[in-house]
N, C-alpha and C positions, 0 to 999 in steps of 0.2 A: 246437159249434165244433170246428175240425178244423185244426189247423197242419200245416203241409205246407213242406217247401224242396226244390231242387234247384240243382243247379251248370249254369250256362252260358257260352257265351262271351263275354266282354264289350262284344265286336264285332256280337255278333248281339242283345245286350242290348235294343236297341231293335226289334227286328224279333217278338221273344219279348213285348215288351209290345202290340205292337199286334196282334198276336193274340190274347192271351189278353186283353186288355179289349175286343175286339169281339167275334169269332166265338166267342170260348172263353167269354165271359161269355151268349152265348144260349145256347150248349152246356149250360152248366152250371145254367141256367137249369129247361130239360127234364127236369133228372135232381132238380131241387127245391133248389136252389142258392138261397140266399136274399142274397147278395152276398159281396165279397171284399175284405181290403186286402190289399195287397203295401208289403213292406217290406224295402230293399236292404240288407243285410248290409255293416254301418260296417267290415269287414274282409276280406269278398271282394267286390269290388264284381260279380263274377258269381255271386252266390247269391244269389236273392232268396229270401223266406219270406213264407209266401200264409196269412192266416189267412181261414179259411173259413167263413160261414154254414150251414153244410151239416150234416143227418141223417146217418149210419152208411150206410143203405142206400142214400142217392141218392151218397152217395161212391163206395161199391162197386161200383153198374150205372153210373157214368159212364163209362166205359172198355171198351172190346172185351177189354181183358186184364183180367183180375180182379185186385183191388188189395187187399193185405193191409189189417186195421185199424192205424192209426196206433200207434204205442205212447208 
């Protein structure tokens, strides 16, 4: 399991989920992604935090830029 957050716009909030639970969830899929919740942060309502199904390795080749390990 792999927790993961990041900050977005709150305006673009919904455009960020319909991405990442269609296209992003096959994406993640290919790299061994075994599913995801999201969960919107009761205090920024643009940060969501994404807990992850996901191995070490298939977190790290998901991405064209190389992703450090979560700490």
């Amino acid at each position: 399991m792999i927790l993961a957050t990041t900050t977005i716009d709150v305006g673009t909030y919904d455009h960020w989920w319909s991405v990442f639970s269609t296209k992003g969830t096959e994406k993640r899929k290919q790299h061994g992604s075994k599913g995801a919740t999201v969960f919107r942060d009761p205090n920024e309502s643009g940060r969501p935090w994404v807990l992850f199904d996901w191995d070490l390795e298939g977190w790290q080749t998901s991405s064209p830029t190389p992703r450090s390990p979560p700490s």
